[in-house]
N, CA, C and O of each residue as an XYZ file, in Angstrom:
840
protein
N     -77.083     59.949    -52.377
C     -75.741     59.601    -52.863
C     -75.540     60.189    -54.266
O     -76.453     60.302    -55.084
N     -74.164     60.583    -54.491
C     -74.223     61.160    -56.398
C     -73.597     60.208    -57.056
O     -73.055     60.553    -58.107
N     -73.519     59.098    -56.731
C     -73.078     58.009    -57.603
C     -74.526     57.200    -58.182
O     -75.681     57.584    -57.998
N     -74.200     56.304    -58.728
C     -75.094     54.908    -59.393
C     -75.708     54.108    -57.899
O     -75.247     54.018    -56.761
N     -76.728     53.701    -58.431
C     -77.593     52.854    -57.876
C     -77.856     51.387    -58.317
O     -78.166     51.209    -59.496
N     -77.773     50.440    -57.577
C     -78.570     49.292    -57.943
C     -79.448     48.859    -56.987
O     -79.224     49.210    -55.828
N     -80.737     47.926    -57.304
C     -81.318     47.236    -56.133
C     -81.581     45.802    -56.407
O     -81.673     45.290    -57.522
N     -81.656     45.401    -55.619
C     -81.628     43.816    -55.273
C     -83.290     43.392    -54.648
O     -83.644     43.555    -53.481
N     -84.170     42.803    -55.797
C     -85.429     42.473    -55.296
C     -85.729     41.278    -54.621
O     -85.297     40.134    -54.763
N     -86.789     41.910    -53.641
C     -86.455     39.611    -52.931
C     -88.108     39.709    -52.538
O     -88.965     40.465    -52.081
N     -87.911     38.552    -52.998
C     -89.389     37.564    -52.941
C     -90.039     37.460    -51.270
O     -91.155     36.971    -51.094
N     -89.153     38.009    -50.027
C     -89.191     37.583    -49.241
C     -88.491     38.440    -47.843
O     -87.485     39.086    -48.136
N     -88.836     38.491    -46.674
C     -88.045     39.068    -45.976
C     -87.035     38.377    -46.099
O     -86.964     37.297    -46.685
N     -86.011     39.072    -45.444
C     -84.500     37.814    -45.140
C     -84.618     37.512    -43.675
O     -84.733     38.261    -42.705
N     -84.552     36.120    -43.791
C     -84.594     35.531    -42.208
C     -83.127     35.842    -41.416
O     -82.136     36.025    -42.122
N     -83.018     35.891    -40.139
C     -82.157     36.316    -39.715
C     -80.672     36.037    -40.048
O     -79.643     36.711    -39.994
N     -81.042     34.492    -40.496
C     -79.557     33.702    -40.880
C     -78.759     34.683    -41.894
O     -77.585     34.980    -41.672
N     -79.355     35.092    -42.841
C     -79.559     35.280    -44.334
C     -78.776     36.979    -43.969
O     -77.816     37.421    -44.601
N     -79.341     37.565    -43.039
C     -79.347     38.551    -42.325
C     -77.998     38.544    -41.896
O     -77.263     39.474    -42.228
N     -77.646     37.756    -41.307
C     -76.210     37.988    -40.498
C     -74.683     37.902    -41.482
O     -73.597     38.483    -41.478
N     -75.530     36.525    -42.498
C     -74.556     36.685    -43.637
C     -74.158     37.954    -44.260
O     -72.987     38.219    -44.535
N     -75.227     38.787    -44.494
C     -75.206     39.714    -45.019
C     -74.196     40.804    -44.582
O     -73.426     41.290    -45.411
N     -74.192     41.206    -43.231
C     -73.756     41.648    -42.358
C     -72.194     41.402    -42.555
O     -71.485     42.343    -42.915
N     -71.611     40.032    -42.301
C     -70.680     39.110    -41.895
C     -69.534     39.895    -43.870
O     -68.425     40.357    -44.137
N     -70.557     39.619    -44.454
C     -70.173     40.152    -46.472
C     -69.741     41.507    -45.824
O     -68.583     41.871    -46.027
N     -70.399     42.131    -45.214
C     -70.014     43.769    -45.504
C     -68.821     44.070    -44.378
O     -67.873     44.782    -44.709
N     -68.869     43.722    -43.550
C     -67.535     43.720    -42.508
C     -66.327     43.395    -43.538
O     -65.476     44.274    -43.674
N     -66.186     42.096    -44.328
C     -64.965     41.470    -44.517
C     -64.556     42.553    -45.898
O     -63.446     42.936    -46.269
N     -65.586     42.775    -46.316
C     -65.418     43.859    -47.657
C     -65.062     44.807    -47.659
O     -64.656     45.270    -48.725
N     -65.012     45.922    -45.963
C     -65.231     46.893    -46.426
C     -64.087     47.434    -45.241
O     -64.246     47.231    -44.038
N     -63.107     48.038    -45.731
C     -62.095     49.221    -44.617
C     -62.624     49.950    -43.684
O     -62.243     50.006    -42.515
N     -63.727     50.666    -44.288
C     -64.624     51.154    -43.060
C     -66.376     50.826    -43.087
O     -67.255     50.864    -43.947
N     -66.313     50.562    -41.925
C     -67.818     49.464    -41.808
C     -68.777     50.793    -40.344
O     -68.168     51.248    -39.375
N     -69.625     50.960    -40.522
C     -70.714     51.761    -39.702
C     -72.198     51.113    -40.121
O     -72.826     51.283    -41.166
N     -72.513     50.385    -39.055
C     -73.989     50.298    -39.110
C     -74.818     51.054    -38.608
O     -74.776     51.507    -37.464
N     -75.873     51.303    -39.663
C     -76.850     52.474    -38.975
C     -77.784     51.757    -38.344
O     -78.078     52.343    -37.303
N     -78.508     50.577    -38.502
C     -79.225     49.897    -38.347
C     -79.309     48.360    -38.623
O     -78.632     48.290    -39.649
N     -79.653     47.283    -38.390
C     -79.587     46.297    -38.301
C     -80.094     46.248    -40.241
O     -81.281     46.342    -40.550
N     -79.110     46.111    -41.197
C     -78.920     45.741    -42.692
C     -78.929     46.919    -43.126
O     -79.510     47.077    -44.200
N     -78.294     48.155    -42.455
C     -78.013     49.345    -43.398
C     -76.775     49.321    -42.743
O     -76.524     49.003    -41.581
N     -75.654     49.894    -44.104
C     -74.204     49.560    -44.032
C     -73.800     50.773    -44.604
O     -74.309     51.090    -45.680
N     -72.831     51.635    -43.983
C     -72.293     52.848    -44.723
C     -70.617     52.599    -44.835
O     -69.951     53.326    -44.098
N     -70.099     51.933    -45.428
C     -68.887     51.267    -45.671
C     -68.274     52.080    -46.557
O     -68.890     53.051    -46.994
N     -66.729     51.764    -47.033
C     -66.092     52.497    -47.840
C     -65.340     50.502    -48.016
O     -65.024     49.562    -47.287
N     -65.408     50.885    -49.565
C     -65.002     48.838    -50.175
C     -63.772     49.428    -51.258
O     -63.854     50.074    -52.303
N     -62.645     48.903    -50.512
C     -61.405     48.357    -51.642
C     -61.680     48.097    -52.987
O     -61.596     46.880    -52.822
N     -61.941     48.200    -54.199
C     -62.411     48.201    -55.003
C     -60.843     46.611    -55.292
O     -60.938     45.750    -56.167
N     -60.388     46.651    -54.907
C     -59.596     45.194    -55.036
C     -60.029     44.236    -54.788
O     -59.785     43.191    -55.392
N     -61.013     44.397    -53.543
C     -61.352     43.542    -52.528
C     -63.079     42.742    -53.339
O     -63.859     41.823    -53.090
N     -62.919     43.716    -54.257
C     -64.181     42.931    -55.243
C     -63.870     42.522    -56.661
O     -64.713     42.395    -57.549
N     -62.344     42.294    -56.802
C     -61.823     41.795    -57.864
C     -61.098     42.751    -58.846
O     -60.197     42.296    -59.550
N     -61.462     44.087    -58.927
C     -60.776     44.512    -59.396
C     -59.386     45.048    -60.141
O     -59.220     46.227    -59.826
N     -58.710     44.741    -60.708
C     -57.673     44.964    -61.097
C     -57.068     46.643    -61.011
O     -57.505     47.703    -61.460
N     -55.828     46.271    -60.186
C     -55.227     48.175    -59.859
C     -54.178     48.268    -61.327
O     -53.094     47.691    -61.409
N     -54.533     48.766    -61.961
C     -53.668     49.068    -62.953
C     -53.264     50.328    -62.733
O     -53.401     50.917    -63.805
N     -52.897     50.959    -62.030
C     -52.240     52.436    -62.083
C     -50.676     52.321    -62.125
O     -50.369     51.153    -61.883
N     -49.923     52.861    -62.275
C     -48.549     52.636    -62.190
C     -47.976     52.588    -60.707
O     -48.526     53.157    -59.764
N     -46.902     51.903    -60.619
C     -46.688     51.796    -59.523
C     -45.889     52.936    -58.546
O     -45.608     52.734    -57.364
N     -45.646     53.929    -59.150
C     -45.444     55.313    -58.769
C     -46.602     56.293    -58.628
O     -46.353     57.443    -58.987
N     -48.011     55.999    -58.098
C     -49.145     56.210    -58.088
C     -48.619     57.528    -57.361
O     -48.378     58.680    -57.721
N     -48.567     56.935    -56.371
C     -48.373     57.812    -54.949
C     -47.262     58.674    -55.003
O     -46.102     58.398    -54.695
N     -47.731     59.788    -55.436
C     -45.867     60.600    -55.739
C     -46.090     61.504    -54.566
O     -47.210     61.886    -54.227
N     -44.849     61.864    -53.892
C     -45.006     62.775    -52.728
C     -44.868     64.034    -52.998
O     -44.268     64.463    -53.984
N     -45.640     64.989    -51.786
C     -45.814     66.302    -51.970
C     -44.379     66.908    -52.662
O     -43.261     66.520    -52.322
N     -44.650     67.964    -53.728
C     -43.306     68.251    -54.490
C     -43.053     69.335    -53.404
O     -43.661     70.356    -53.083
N     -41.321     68.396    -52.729
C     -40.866     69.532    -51.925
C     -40.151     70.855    -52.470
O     -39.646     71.678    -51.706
N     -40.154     70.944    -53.433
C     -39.234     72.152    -53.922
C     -40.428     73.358    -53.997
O     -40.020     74.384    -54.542
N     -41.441     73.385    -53.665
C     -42.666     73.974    -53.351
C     -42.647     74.395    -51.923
O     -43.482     75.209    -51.530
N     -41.790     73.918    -51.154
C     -41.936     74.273    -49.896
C     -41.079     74.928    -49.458
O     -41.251     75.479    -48.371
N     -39.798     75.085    -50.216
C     -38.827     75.867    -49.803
C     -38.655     77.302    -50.925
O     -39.602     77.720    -51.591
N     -37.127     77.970    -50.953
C     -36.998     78.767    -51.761
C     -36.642     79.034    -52.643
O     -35.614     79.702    -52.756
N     -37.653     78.444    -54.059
C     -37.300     78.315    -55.303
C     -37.517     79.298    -56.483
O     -38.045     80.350    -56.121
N     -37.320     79.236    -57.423
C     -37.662     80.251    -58.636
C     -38.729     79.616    -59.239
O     -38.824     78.393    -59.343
N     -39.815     80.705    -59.777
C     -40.996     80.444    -60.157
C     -40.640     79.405    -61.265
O     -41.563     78.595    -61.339
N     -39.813     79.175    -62.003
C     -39.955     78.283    -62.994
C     -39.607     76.868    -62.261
O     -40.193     75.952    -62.837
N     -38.980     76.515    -61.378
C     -38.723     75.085    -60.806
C     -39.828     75.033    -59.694
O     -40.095     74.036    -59.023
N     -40.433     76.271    -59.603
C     -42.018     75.534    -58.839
C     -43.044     75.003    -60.171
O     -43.934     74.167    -60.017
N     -42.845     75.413    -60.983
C     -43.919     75.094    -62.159
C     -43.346     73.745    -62.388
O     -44.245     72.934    -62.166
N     -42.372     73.208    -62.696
C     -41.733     72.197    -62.839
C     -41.928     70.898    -61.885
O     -41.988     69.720    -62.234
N     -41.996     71.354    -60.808
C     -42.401     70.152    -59.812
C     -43.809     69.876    -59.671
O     -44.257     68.870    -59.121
N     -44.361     70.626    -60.087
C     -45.886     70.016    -60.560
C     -46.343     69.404    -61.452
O     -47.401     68.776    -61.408
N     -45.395     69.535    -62.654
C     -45.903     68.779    -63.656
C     -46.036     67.306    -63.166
O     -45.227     66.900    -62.332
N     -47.124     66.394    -63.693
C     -47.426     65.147    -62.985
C     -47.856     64.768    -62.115
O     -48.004     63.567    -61.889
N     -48.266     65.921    -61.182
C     -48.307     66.021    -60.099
C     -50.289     66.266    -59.480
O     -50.866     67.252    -59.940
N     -50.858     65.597    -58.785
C     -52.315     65.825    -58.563
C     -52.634     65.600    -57.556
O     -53.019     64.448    -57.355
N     -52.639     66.633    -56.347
C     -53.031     66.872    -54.839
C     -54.190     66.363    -54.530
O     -54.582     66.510    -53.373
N     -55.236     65.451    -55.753
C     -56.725     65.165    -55.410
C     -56.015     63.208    -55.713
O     -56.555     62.568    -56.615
N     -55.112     62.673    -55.057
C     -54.464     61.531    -55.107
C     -55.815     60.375    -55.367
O     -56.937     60.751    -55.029
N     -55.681     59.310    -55.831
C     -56.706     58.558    -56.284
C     -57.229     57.326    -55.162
O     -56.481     56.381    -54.912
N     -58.409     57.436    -54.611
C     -58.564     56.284    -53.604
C     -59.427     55.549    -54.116
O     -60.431     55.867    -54.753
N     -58.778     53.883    -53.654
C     -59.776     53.205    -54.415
C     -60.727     52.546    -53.391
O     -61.415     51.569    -53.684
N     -60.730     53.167    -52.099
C     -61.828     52.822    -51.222
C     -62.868     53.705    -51.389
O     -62.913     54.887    -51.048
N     -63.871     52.900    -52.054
C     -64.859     53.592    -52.712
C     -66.259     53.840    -51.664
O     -66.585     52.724    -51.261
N     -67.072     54.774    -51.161
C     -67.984     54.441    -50.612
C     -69.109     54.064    -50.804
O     -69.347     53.997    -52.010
N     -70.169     53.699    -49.994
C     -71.386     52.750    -50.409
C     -72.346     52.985    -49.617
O     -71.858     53.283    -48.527
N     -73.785     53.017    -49.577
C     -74.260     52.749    -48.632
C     -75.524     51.545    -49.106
O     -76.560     51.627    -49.766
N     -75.079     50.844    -48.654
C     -75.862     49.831    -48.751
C     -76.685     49.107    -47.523
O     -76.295     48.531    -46.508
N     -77.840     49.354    -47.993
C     -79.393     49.085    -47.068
C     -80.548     48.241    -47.515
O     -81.019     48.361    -48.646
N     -81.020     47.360    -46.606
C     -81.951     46.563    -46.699
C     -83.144     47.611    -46.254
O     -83.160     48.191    -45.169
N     -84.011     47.730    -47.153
C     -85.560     48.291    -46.868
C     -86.929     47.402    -47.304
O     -86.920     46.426    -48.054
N     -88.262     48.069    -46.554
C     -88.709     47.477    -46.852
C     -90.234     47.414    -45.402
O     -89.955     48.244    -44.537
N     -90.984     46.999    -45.220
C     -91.940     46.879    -44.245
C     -90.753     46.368    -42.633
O     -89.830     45.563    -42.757
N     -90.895     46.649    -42.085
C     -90.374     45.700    -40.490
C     -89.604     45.966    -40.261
O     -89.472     46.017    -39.038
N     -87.979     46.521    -41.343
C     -86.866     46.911    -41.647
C     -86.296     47.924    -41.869
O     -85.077     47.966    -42.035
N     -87.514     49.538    -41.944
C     -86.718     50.932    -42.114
C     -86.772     50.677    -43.868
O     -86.687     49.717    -44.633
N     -86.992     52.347    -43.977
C     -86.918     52.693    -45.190
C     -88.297     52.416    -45.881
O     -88.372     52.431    -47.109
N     -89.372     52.168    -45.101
C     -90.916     51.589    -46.009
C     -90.974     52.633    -47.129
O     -91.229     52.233    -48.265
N     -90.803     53.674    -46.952
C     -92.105     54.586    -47.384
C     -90.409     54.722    -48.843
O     -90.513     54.767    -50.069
N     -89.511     54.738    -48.257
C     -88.540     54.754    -49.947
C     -89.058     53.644    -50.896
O     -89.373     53.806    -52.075
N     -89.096     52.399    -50.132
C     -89.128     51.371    -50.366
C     -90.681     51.358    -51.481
O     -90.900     50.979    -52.632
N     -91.370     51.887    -50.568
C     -92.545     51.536    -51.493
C     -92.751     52.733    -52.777
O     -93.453     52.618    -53.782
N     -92.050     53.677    -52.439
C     -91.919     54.575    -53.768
C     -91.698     54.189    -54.807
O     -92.388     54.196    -55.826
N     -90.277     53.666    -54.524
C     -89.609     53.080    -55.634
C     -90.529     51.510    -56.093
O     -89.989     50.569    -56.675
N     -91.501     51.533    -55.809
C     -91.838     49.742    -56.307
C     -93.689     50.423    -56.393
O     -94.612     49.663    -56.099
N     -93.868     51.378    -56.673
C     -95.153     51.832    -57.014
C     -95.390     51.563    -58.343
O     -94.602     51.988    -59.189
N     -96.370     50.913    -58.656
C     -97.601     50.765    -60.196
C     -96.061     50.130    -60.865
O     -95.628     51.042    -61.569
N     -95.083     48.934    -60.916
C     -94.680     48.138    -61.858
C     -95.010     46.867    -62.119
O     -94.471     45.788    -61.876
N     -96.250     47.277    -62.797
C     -96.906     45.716    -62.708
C     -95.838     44.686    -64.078
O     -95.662     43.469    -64.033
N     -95.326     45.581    -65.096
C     -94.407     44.396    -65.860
C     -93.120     43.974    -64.893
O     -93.049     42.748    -64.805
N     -92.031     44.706    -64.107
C     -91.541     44.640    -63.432
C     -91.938     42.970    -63.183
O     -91.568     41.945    -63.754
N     -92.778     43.206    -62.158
C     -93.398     41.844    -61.756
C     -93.633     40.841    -62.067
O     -93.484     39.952    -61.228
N     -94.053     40.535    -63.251
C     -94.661     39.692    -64.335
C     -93.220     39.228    -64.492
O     -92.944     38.047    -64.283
N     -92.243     40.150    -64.870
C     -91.219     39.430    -65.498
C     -90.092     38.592    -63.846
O     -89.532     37.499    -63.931
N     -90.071     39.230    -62.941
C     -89.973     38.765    -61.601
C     -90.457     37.250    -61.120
O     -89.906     36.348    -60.489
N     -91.919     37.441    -61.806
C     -92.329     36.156    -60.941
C     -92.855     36.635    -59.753
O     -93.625     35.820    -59.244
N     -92.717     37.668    -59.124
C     -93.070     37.670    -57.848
C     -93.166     39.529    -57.571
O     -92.798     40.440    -58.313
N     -93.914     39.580    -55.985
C     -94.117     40.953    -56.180
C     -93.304     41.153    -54.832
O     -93.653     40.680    -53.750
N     -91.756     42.199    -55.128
C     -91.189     42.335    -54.137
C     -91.775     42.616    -52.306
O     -92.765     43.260    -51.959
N     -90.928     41.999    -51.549
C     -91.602     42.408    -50.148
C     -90.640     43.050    -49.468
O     -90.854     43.394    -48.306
N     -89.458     43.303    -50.076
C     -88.421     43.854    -49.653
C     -87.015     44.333    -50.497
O     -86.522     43.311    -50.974
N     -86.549     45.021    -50.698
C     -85.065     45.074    -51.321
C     -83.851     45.962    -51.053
O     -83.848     47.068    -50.513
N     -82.980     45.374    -51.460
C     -81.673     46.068    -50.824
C     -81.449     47.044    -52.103
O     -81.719     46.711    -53.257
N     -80.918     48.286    -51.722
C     -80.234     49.582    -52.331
C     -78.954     49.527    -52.173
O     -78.637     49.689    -50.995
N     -77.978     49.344    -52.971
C     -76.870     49.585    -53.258
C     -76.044     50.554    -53.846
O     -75.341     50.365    -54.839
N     -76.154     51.680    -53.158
C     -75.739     52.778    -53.532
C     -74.057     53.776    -54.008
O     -73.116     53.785    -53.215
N     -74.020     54.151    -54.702
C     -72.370     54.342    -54.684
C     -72.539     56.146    -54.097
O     -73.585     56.758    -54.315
N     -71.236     56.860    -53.287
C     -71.143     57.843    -52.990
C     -70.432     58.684    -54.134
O     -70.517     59.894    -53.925
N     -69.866     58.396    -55.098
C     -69.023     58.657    -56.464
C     -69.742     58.393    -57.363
O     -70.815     57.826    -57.152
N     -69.340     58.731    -58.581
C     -69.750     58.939    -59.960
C     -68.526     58.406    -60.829
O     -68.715     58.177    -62.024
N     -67.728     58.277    -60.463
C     -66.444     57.620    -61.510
C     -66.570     56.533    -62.077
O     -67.406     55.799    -61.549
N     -65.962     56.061    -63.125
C     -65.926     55.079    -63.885
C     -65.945     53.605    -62.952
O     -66.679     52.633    -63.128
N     -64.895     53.795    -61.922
C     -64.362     52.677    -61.151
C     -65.784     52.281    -60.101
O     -66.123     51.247    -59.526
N     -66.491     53.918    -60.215
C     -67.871     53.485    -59.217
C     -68.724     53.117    -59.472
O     -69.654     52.761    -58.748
N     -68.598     53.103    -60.959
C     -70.079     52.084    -61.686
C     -69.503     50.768    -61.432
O     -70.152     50.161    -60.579
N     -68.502     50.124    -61.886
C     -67.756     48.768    -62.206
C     -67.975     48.503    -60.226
O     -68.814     47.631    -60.000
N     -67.504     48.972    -59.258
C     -67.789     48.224    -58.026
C     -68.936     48.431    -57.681
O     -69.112     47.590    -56.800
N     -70.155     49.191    -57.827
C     -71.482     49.029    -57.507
C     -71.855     48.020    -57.932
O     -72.548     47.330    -57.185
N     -71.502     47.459    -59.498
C     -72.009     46.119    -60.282
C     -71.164     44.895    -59.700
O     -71.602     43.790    -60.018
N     -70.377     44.910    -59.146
C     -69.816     43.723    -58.719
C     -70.195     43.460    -57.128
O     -70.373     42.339    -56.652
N     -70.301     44.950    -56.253
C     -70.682     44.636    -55.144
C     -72.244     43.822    -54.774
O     -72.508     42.903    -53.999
N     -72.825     44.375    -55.419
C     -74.655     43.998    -55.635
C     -74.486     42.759    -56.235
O     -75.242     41.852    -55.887
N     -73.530     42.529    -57.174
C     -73.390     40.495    -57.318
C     -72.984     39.943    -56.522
O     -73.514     38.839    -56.404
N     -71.823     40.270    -55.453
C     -71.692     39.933    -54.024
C     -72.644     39.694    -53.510
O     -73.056     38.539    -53.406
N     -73.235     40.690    -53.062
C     -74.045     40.339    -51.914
C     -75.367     40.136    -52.355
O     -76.282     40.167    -51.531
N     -75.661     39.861    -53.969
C     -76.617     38.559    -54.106
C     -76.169     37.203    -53.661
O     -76.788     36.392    -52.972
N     -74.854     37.101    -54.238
C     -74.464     35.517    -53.607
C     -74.368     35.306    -52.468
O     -73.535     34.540    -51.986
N     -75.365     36.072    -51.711
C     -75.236     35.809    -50.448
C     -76.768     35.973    -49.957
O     -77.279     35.204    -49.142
N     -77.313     36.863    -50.440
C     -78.834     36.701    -49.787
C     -79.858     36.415    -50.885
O     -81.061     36.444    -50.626
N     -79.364     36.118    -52.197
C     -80.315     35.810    -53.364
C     -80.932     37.388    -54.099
O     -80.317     38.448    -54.221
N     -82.282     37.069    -54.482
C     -82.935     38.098    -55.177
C     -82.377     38.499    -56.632
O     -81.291     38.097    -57.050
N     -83.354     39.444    -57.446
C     -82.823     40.059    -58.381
C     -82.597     41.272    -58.220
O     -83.252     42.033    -57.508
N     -81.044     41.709    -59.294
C     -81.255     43.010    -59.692
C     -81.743     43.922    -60.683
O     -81.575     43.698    -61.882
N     -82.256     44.800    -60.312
C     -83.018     45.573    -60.997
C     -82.049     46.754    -61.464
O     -81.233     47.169    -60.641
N     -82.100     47.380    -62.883
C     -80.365     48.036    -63.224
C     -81.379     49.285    -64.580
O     -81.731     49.010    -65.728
N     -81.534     50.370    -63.930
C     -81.736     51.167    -65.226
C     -81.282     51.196    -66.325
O     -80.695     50.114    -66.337
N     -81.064     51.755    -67.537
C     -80.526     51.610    -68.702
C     -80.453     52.939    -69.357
O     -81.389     53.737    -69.405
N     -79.360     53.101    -69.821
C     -79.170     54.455    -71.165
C     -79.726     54.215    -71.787
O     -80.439     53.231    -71.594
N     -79.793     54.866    -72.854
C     -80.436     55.379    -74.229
C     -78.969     53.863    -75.071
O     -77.747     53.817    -74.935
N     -80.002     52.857    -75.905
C     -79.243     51.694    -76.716
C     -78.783     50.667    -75.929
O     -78.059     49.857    -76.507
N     -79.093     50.413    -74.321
C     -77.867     49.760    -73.850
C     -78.931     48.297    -73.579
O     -78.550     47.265    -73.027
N     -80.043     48.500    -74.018
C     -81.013     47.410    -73.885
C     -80.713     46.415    -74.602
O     -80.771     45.264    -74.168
N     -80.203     46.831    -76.280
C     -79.937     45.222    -76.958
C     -78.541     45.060    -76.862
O     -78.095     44.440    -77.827
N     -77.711     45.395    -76.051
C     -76.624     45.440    -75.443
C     -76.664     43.963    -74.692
O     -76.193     42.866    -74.992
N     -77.565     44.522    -73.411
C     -77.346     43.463    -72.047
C     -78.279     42.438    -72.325
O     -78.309     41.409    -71.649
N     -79.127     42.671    -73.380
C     -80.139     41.282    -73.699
C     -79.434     40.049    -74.037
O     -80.057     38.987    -74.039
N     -78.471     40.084    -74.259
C     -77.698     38.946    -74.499
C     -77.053     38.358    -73.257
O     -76.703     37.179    -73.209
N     -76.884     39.330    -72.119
C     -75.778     38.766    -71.436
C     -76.732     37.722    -71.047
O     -77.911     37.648    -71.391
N     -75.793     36.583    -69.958
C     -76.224     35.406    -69.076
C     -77.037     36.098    -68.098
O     -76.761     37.279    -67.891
N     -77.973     35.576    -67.475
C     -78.537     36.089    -66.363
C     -79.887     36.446    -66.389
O     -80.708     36.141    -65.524
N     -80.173     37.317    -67.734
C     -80.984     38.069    -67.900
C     -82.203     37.271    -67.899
O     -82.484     36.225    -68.484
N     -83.079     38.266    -66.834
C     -84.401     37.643    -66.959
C     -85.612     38.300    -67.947
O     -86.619     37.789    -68.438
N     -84.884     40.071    -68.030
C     -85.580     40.341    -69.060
C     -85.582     42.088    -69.073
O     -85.019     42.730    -68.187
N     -86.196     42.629    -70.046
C     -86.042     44.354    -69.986
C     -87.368     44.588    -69.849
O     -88.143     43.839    -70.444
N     -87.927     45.773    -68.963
C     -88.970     46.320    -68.590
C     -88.840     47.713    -69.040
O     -87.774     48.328    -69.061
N     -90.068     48.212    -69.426
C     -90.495     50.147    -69.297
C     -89.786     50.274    -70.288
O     -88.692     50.820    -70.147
N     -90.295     49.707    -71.854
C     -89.781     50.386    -73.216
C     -88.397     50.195    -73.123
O     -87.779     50.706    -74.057
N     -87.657     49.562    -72.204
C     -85.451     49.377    -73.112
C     -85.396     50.029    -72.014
O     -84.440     50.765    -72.261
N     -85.816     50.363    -70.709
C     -84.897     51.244    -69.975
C     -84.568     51.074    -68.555
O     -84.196     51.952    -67.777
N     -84.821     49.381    -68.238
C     -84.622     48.697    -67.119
C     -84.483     47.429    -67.523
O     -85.338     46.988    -68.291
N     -83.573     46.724    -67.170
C     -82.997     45.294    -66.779
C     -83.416     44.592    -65.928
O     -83.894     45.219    -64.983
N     -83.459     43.067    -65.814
C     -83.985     42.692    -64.277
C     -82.626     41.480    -64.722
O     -82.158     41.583    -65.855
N     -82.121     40.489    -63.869
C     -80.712     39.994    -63.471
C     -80.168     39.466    -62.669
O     -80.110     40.018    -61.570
N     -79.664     38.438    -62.823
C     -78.645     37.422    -61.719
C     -77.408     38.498    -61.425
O     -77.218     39.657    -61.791
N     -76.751     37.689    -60.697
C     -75.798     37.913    -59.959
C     -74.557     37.792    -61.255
O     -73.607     38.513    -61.560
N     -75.098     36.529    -61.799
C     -73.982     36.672    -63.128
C     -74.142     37.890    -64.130
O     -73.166     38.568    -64.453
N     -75.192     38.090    -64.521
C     -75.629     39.060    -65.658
C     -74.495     40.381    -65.309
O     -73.571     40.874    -65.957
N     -75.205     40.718    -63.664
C     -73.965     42.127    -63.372
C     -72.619     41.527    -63.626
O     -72.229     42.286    -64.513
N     -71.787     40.791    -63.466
C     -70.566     40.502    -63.637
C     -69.983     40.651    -65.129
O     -69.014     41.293    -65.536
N     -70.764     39.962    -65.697
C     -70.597     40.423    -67.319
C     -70.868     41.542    -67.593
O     -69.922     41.961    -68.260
N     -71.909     42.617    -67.435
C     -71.842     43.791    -68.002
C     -70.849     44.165    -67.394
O     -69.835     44.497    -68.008
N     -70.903     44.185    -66.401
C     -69.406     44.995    -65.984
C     -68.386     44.734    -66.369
O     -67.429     45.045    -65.660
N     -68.111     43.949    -67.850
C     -66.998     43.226    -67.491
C     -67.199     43.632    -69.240
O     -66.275     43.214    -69.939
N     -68.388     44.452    -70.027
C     -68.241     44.746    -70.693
C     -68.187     46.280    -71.450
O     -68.995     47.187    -71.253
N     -66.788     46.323    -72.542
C     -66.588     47.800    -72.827
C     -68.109     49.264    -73.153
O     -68.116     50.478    -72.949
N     -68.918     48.525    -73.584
C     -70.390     49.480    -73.280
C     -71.106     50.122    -71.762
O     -71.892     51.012    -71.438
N     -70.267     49.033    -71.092
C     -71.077     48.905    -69.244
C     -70.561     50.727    -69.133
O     -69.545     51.352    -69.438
N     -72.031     51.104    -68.464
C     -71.901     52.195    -67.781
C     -73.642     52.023    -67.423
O     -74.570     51.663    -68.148
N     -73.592     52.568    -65.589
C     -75.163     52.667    -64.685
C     -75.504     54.308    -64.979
O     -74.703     55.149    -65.387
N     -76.484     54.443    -64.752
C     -77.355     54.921    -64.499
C     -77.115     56.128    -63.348
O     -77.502     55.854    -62.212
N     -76.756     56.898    -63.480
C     -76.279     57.766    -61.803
C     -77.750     58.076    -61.424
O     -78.007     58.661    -60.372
């Protein structure tokens, strides 16, 4: 994916219940829903539909400039473009979001990403047996802010922590927020509730990690 990443660590497989919830979150969230596998989700999510606020003007949607289509003088074709941007803005953002892990697909990512962090752990409490990837398909501003709100979703729904890389300064940043369980690897990973993401995201410094 060329967007931001988050993951969601869990103490635990998810039992099926936990499982279906999960499932049940990504259907109602998402405009377009494709399962690849039983907890991998390749969705495209309303970025409304996770709270977001649409502030664009309400003339967003301007239609193709017809004076472009007929027979005009080069200066009233230049003219109907001004304002004008054929790459129109969607706020159905895509995602792919997957449960990995031993039993579940994805081991061998799974265990890449969770090789030799023994502080990780320490500060965890526990040594992951599984976790969800929350991936964004974008890089835009709007795709950091719904990766961080989606991954607080669908903690409030199957638990675990998230685990959230960090820029260069952004460590005594998020040390304050609520949530925080703590920073790992020298300032350059976070570990985090479901609340913690809501607040960074909710603050003017917030920007992930692509």
């Amino acid at each position: 994916m060329s967007g931001p990443t988050l993951v969601i660590e869990l103490a635990e497989p998810l039992p099926p219940a936990a499982l279906r919830e999960f499932r049940a979150l990504m259907v109602e969230l998402s405009s377009h829903f494709d399962e690849k596998r039983p907890g991998f989700f390749d969705v495209n999510v309303p970025a409304e539909r996770l709270g977001v606020e649409d502030r664009r003007e309400k003339d967003w949607r301007k239609p193709f400039p017809l004076p472009l289509l007929g027979n005009t003088s080069a200066d009233e074709e230049f003219t109907a473009l001004v304002g004008f941007n054929p790459q129109r803005e969607d706020w159905r953002r895509p995602f792919l979001v997957y449960l990995m892990g031993p039993g579940v697909g994805d081991e061998s990512t799974f265990e890449a990403e969770h090789a030799d962090e023994p502080e990780v752990e320490a500060i965890l409490g526990f040594r992951p047996t599984h976790a969800v990837n929350v991936s964004a398909g974008c890089n835009r501003e709007i795709d950091h802010v719904t990766t961080a709100l989606l991954t607080a979703a669908v903690m409030d729904v199957i638990g675990g922590v998230a685990k959230a890389e960090l820029l260069d300064g952004q460590a005594s940043v998020v040390a304050g927020f609520p949530g925080v369980l703590g920073i790992a690897g020298d300032d350059w990973m976070a570990l985090g509730s479901a609340e913690f993401l809501r607040a960074w995201a909710g603050h003017p410094a917030f920007r992930l990690v692509k």
